[in-house]
RODO-2510 file (C-alpha; in nm, 4 decimals, decimal comma):
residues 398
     n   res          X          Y          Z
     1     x    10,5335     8,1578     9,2974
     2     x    10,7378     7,8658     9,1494
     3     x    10,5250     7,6022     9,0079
     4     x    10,6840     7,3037     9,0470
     5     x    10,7499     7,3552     9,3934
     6     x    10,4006     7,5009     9,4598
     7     x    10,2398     7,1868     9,2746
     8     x    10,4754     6,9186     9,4767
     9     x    10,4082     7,1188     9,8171
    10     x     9,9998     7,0681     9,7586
    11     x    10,0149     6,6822     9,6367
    12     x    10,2161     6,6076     9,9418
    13     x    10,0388     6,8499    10,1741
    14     x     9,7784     6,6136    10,3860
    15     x     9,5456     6,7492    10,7039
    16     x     9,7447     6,5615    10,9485
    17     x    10,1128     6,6934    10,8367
    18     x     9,9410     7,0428    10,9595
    19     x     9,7600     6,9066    11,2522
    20     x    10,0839     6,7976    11,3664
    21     x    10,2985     7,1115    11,2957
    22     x     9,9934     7,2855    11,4590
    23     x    10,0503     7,0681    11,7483
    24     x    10,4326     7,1823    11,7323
    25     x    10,3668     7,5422    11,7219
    26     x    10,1679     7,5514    12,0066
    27     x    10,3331     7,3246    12,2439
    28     x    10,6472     7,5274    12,3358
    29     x    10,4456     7,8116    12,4973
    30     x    10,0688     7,6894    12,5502
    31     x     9,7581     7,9299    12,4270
    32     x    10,1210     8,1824    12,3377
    33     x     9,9603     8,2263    11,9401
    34     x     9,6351     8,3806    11,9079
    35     x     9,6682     8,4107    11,5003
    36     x     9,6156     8,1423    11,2877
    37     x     9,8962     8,0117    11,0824
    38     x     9,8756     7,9097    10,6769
    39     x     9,8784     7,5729    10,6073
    40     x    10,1858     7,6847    10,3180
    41     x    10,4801     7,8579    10,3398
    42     x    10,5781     8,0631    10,0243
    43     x    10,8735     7,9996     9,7924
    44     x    11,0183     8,2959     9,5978
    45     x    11,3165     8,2328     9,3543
    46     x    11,6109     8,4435     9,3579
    47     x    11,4895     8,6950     9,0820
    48     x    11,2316     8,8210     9,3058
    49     x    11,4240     8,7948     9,6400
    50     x    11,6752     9,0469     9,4379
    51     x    11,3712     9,2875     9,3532
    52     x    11,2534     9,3381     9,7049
    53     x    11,5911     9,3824     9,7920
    54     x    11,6785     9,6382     9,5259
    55     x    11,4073     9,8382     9,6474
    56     x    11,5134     9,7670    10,0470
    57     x    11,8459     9,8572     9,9625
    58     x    11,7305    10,1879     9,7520
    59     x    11,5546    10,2823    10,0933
    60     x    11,8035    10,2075    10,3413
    61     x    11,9997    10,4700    10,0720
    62     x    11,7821    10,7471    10,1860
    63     x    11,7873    10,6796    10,5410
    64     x    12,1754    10,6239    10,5595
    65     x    12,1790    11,0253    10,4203
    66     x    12,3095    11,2525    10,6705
    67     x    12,0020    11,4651    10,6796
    68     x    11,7719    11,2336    10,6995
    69     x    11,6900    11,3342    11,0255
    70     x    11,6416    11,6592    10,9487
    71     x    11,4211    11,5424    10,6627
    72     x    11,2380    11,3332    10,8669
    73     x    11,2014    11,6219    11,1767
    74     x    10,8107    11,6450    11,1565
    75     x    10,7513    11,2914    11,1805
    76     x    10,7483    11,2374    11,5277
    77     x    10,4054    11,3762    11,6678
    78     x    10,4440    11,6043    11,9846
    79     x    10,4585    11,5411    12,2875
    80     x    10,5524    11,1867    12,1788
    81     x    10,9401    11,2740    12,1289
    82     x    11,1405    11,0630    12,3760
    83     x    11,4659    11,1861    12,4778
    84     x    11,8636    11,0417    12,4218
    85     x    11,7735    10,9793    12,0460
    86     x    12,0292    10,7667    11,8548
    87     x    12,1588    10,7624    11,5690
    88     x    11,9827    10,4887    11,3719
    89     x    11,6897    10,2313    11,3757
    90     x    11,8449     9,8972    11,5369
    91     x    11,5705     9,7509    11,3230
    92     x    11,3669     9,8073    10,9816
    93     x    11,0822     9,6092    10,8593
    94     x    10,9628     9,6499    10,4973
    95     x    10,6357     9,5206    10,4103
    96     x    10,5768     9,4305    10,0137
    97     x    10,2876     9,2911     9,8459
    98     x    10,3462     9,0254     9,5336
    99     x    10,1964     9,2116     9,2598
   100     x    10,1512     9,1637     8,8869
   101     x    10,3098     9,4486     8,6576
   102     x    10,1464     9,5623     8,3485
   103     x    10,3583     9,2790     8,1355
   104     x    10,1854     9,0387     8,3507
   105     x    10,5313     8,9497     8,5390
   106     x    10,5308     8,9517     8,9320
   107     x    10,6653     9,2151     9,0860
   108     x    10,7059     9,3173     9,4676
   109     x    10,5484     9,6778     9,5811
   110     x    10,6170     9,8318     9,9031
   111     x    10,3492     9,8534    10,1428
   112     x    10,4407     9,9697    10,4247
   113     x    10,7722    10,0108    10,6419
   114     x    10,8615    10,0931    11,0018
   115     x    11,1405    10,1314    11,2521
   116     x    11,0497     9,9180    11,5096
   117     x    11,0689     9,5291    11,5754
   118     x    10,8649     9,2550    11,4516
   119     x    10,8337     8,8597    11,5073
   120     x    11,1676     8,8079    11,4769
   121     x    11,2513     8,5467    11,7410
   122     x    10,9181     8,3653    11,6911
   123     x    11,0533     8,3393    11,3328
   124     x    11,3422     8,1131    11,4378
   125     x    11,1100     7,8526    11,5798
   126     x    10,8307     7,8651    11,3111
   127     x    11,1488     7,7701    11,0534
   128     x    11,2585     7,4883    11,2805
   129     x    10,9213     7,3402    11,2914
   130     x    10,8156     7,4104    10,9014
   131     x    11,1226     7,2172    10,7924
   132     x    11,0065     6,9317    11,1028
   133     x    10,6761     6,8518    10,9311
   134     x    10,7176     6,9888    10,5638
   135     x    10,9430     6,9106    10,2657
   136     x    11,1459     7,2402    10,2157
   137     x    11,4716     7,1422     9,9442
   138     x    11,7346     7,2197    10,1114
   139     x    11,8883     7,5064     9,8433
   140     x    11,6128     7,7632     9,9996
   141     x    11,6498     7,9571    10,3237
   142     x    11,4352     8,1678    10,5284
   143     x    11,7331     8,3747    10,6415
   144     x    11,8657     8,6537    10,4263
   145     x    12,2382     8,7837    10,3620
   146     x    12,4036     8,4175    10,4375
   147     x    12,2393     8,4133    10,7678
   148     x    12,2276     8,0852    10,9994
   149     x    11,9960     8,0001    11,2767
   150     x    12,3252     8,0480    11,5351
   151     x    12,4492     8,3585    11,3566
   152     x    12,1239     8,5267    11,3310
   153     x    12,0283     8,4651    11,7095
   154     x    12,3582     8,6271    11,7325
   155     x    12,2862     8,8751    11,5225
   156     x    12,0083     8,9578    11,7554
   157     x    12,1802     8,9275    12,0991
   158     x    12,4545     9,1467    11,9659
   159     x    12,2278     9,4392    11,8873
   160     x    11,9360     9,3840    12,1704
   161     x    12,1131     9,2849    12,4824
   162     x    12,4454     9,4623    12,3476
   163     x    12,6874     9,3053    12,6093
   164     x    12,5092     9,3902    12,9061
   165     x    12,3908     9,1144    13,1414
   166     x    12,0505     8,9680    13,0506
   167     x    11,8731     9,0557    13,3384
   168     x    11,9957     9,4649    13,2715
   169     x    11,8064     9,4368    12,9731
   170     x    11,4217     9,4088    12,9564
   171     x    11,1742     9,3594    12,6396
   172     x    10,8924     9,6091    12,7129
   173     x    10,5630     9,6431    12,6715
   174     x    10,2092     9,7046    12,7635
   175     x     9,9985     9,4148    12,9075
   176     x    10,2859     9,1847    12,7414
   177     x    10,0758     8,8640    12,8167
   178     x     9,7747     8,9939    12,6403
   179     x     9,9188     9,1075    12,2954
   180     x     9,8692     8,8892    11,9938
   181     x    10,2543     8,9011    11,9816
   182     x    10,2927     8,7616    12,2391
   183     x    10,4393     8,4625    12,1464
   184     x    10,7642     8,6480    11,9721
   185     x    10,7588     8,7810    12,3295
   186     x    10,8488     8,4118    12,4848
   187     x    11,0268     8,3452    12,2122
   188     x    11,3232     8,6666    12,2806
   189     x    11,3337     8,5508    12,6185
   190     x    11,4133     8,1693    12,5479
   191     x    11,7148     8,2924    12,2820
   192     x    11,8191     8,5971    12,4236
   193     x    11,7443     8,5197    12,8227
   194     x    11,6369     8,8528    12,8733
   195     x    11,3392     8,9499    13,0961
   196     x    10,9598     9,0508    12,9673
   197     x    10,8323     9,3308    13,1892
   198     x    10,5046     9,5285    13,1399
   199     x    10,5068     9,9420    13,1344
   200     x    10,3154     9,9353    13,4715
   201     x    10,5797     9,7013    13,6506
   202     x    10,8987     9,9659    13,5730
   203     x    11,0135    10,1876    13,9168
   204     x    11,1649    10,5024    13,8640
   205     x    11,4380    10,6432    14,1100
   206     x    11,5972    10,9414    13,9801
   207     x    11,7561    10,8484    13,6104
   208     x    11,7348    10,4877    13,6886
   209     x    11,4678    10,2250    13,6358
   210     x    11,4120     9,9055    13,7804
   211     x    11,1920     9,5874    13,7408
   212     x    11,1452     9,3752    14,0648
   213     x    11,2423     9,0250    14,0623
   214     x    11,1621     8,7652    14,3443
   215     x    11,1257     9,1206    14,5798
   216     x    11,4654     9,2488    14,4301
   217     x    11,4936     9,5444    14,2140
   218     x    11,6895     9,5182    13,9738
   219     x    11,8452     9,8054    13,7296
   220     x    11,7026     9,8090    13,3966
   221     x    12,0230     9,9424    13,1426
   222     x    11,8736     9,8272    12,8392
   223     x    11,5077     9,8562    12,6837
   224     x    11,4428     9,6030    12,3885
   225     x    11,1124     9,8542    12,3228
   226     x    10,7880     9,6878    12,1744
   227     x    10,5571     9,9977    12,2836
   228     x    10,3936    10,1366    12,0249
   229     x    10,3392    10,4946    12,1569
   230     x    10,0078    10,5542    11,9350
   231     x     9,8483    10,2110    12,1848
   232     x     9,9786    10,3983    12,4583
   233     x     9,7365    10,6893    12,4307
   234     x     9,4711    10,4345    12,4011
   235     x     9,5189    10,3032    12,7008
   236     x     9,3327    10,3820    13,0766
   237     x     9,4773    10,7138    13,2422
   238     x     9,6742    10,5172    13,4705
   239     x     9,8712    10,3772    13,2476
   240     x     9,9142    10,6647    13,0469
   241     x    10,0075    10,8588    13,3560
   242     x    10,2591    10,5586    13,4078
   243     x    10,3897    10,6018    13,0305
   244     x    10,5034    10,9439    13,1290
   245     x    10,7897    10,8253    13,2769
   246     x    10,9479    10,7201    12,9428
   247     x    10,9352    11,0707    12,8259
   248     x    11,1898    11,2207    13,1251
   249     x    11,5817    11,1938    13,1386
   250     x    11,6520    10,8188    13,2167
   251     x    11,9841    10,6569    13,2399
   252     x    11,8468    10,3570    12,9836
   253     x    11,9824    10,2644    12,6223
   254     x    11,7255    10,1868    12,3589
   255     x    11,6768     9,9042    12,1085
   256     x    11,5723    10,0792    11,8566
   257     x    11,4540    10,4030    12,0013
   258     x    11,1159    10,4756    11,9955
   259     x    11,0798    10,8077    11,7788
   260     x    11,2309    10,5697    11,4963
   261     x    10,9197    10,4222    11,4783
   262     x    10,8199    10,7141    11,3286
   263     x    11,1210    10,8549    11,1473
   264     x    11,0906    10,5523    10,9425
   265     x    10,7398    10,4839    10,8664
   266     x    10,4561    10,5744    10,6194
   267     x    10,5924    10,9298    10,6207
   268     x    10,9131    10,8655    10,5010
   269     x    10,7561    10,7069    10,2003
   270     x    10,6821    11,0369    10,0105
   271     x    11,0748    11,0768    10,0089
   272     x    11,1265    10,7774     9,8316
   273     x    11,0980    10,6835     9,4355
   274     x    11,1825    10,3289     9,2828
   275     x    10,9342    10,1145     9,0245
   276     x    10,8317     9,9208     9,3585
   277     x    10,7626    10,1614     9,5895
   278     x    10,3922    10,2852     9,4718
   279     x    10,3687    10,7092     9,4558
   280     x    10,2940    10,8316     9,7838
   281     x    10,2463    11,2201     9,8880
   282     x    10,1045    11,4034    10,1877
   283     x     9,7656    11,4843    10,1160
   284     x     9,8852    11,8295    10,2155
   285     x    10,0752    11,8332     9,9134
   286     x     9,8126    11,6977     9,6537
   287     x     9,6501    12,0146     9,4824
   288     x     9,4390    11,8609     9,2107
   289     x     9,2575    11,4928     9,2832
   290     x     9,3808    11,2024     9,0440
   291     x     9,1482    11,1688     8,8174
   292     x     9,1745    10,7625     8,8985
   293     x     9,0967    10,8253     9,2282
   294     x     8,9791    10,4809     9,2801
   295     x     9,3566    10,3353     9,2140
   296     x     9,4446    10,5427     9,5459
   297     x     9,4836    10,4296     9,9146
   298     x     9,4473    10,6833    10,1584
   299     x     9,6208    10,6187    10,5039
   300     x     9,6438    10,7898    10,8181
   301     x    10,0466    10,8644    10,9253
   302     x     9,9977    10,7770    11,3098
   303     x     9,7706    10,4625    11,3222
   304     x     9,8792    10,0946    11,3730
   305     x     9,7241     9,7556    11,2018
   306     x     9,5533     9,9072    10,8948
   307     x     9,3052    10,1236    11,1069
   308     x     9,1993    10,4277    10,9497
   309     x     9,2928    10,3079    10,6285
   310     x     9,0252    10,4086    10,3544
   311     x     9,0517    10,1771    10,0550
   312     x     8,7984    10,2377     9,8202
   313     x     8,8493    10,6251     9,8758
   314     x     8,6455    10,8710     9,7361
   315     x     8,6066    11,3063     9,6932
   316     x     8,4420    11,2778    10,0153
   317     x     8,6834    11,1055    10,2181
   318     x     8,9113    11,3126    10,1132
   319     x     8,6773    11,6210    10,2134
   320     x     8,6267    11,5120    10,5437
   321     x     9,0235    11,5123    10,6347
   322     x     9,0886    11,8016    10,8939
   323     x     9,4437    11,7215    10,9247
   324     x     9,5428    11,6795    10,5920
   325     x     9,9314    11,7247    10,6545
   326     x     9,9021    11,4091    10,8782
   327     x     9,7973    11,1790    10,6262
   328     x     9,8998    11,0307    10,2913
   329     x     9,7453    10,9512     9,9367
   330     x     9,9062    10,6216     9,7901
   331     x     9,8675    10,4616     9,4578
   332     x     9,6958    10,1547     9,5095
   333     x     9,9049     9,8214     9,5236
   334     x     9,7306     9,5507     9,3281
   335     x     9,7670     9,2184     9,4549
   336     x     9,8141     8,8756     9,2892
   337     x     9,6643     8,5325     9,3365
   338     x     9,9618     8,4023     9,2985
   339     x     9,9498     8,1016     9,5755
   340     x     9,7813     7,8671     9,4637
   341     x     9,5578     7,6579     9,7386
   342     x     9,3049     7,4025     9,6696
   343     x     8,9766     7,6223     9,7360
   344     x     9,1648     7,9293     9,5117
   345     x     9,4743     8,1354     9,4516
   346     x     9,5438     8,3613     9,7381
   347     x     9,7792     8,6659     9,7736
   348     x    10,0621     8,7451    10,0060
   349     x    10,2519     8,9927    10,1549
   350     x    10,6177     8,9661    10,2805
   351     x    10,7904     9,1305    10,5021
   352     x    11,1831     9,1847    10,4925
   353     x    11,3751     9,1935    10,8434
   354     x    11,6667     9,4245    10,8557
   355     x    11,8836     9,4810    11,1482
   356     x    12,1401     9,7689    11,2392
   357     x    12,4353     9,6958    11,4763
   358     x    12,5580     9,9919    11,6342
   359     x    12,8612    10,1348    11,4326
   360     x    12,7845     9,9606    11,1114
   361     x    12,7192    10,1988    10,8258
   362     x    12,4278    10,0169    10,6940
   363     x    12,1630     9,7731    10,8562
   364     x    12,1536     9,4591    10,6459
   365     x    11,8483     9,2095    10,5476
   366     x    11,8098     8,8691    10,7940
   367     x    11,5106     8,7128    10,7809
   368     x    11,1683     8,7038    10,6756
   369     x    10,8100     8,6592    10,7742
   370     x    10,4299     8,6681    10,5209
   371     x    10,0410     8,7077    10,5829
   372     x     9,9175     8,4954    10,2743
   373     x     9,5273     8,6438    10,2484
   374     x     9,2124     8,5827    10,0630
   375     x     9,0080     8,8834    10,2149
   376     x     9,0356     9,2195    10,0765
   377     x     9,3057     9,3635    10,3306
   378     x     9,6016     9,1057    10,4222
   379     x     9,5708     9,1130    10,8397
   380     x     9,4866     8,7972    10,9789
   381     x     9,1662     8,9506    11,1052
   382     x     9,0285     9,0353    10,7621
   383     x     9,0381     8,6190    10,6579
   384     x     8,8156     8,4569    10,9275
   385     x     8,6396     8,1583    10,8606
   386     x     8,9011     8,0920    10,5796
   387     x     9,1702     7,8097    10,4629
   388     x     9,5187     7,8503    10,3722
   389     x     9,5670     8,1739    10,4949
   390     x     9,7158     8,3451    10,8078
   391     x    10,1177     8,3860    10,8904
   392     x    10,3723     8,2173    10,7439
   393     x    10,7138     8,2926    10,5778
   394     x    10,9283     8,2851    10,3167
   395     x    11,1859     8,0952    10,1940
   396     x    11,4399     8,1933     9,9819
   397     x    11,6222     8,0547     9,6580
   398     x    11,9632     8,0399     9,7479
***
């Protein structure tokens, strides 16, 4: 996105500078990342930084409204509403692709957003080793908002373990040694010390849970939540039947809370209107097709990692909807080649960590990570077999 840098990054760039910060990546937690990882990270000047966060900051407007809850009371699906609701997201994530406007000047456009966490400690260490085996000038940042390394890892203790003791406070999820996240997973627990502890592990006595450690139980006061409730249902009746626990009156804080995962999500995006966030409505509410039809996306509200998502959508896709309050029509994003590689440009999408401390007024932006893609839909699994694609970040012009 800035040519000079681009062009100096790919005449240094050599196979064995990214053999070796492959070799980094993957020797502080062995077999930990199952994605592959972009031979480039992305530079973005402070112009654009200041439009993705003109159009973060235009969001977090809306949600900082006193009724957004009420505006947002639908969102959660029943019978998926967990109790001792907060008031805020501890975290927001806003997804933009780099698009080109009509005046052939880049331009972010929201994708996507969500109330729940992300990579965000794995982010800490992919910066570290970037800057080990890469020439990053030293006037761009991955952090956001003056952020450090120290003060952002304290940014995150503050908010996920909150004061309590580390062992008090778990990160949960289901199978956690199986996800693809994994590796964020490891990462949380080597900054913030805190425990990883799978669904199917927690004991319930009364209001209180535990996690056993070394044939100890020990209190759980704190959940640093990585369940996504929508993989819960897809999982074997056991552990669905185990699931059901988080759904009574427990004696547990949350970080964030799990109906903000919806709250803040594709359905809050009908709400919103700024030049980069593309027009979105419930397909409830759409009465007469666009004529462009092909310019539209059409997502489901409750689904995870693009499934369900019909991009080349037609009358009949529409037609066959049976729910059509639970899913939305979006104008199309259009993304750019704009990193250049040596087999073709690619595009990229970047995603924009905020965090929330409790009794703050507003969460502010931290860090950063991107999917740079040459397949038609960014995920990782849509560009096998390809170069120069896969995660990555961003830095920053300071």
């Amino acid at each position: 996105m800035i040519p000079g840098l681009r062009n100096t990054f790919n005449a240094d760039f050599t196979q064995k500078k990214y053999a070796d910060y492959l070799g980094d990546m993957n020797a502080l937690h062995p077999g930990g990342i199952e994605f592959r990882l972009a031979e480039t990270p992305i530079f973005a000047d402070k112009a654009f930084t200041k439009k993705m966060l003109d159009a973060c900051e235009s969001i977090v407007d809306v949600i900082v409204q006193p009724d957004f809850k009420q505006l947002t009371a639908n969102a959660v699906p029943e019978g998926l509403q967990v109790l001792n609701e907060n008031g805020h997201s501890h975290f927001i994530a806003f997804d933009f692709g780099i698009c080109e406007n009509a005046d052939g000047e880049l331009e972010p456009q929201l994708v996507e957003m969500q109330g729940f966490p992300t990579l965000f400690a794995y982010q800490v260490f992919d910066d570290e080793i970037t800057r080990r085996h890469f020439d990053i000038p030293g006037n761009y940042s991955s952090y956001l908002s003056g952020y450090t390394k120290d003060t952002y890892i304290q940014l995150l203790k503050d908010i996920i373990v909150a004061g309590h003791n580390p062992e008090n406070v778990i990160l949960l999820e289901i199978f956690p040694h199986r996800q693809k996240t994994r590796i964020d997973f490891y990462c949380t627990q080597d900054y913030l010390k805190i425990p990883i502890v799978c669904l199917t592990e927690l004991v319930k006595q009364g209001k209180q849970l535990f996690y056993m450690k070394d044939g100890k139980k020990i209190e759980v006061k704190r959940i640093y939540n990585r369940i996504i409730f929508d993989d819960l249902q897809q999982q074997q009746p056991e552990v669905q039947e185990k699931g059901k626990i988080l759904f009574e009156e427990l004696n547990v804080e949350w970080a964030p809370h799990p109906n903000w995962f919806y709250r803040i999500s594709k359905y809050t995006l009908p709400f919103i209107k700024h030049a980069y966030i593309p027009e979105t409505r419930f397909l409830s509410d759409v009465k007469e097709l666009p004529q462009d039809l092909e310019n539209y996306v059409l997502k489901p509200l409750f689904s995870f990692a693009g499934q369900g998502v019909v991009i080349d959508v037609t009358k009949a896709d529409i037609d066959a909807v049976k729910d059509p309050h639970d899913w939305i029509l979006q104008r199309k994003v259009k993304y750019a080649g704009v990193i250049k590689t040596p087999d073709g440009n690619a595009k990229a999408e970047i995603r924009i960590f905020y965090f929330w401390r409790d009794g703050e007024a507003r969460p502010v932006a931290a860090q950063n990570l991107a999917r740079i893609s040459k397949g038609k839909m960014i995920g990782v699994r849509y560009n096998k077999d390809r170069e120069w694609v896969g995660g990555s970040m961003v830095f920053f012009e300071r």
